[in-house]
Structure formats: C-alpha cells, structure tokens
N, C-alpha and C positions, 0 to 999 in steps of 0.2 A: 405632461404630467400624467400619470397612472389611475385611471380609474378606476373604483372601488371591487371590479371585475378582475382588474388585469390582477392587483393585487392578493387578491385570494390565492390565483391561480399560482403566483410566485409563492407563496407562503405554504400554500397545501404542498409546492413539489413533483418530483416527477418518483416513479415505481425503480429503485437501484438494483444492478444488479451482482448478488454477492458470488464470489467463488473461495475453494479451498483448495488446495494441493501441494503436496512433499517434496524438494526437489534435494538432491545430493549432487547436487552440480550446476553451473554457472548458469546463467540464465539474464533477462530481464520483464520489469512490470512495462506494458506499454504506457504514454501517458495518456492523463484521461482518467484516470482512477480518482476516483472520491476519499478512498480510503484502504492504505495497505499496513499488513501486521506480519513481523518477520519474529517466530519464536525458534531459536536453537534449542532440537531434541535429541545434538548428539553429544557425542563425547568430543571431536574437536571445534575449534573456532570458524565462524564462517564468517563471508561480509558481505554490507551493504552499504551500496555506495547511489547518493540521493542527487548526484550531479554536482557535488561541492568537495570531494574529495569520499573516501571511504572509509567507513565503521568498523572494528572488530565487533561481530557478535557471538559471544563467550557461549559457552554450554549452559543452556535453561537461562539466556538473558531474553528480553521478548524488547522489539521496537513497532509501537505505533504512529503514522504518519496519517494526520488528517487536514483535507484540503476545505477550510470548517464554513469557509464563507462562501456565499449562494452566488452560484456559477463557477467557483475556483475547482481546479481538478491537480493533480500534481505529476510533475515531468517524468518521463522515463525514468525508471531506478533499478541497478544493475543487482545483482547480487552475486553470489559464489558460495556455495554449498559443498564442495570436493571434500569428500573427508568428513562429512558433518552429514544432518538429517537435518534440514528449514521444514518446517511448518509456514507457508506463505498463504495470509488470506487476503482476498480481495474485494473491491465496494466500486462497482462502475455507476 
C-alpha cells in the first residue's frame, strides 16, 4: 500500500513534453504519447489511422487523442498528409 509520500508524488506528476509540427506527407506519432492532436489546414483529405483501421480527416476537421489515465500513453499512429497541410501536436 502507498504511502502518504508516494502518493503526492503520483498525483503531482511528471514535467510533459509538448511538440508542434506540419507535415504534407505520410509519417508516424511514436507510441508513448500522452496526447496527439491531428487539425487538417488544407484543401484535401488526409488520414489518421490509431491502429484500428483509418480516419478520413476532411479540410479544417481537427482530432484529439488523449491517453487520460495515470501512466496510459497511446500506440503508434500513422498518418498521411500527401495533398493536404496536418497541423500535428504532440504531449510526451
């Protein structure tokens, strides 16, 4: 059982670290992410695909994935941007 210490220590957290970047082509998030955000800023369709099959994401649609519970991080997630401008942020 967890002592009044350990407990803090869980609760207070650790320091995340966030990233931003564009891609106009295929890619993937490694897993391990705390929290990924996929906004289409172009004119065609791009997609993401969260290891359960793949998403059309439509021009100015935005998807967020958050892994909410303490120690959950979430799997690799592919994307494809060809044709399009993604906005991908990241939460490690």
């Amino acid at each position: 059982m967890a002592n009044g210490n350990d407990l803090y220590a869980i609760q207070k957290g650790n320091e995340r670290v966030p990233g931003a970047f564009r891609s106009s082509a295929g890619g993937s998030i490694p897993k391990g992410a705390r929290s990924v955000s996929f906004a289409n800023m172009g004119a065609a369709n791009g997609t993401v695909d969260f290891g359960n099959g793949s998403c059309v994401l439509k021009p100015d649609e935005v998807i967020n994935m958050d892994a909410a519970a303490i120690g959950d991080t979430l799997p690799e997630i592919e994307y494809d941007g060809s044709g399009t401008d993604l906005l991908i942020l990241t939460l490690y």
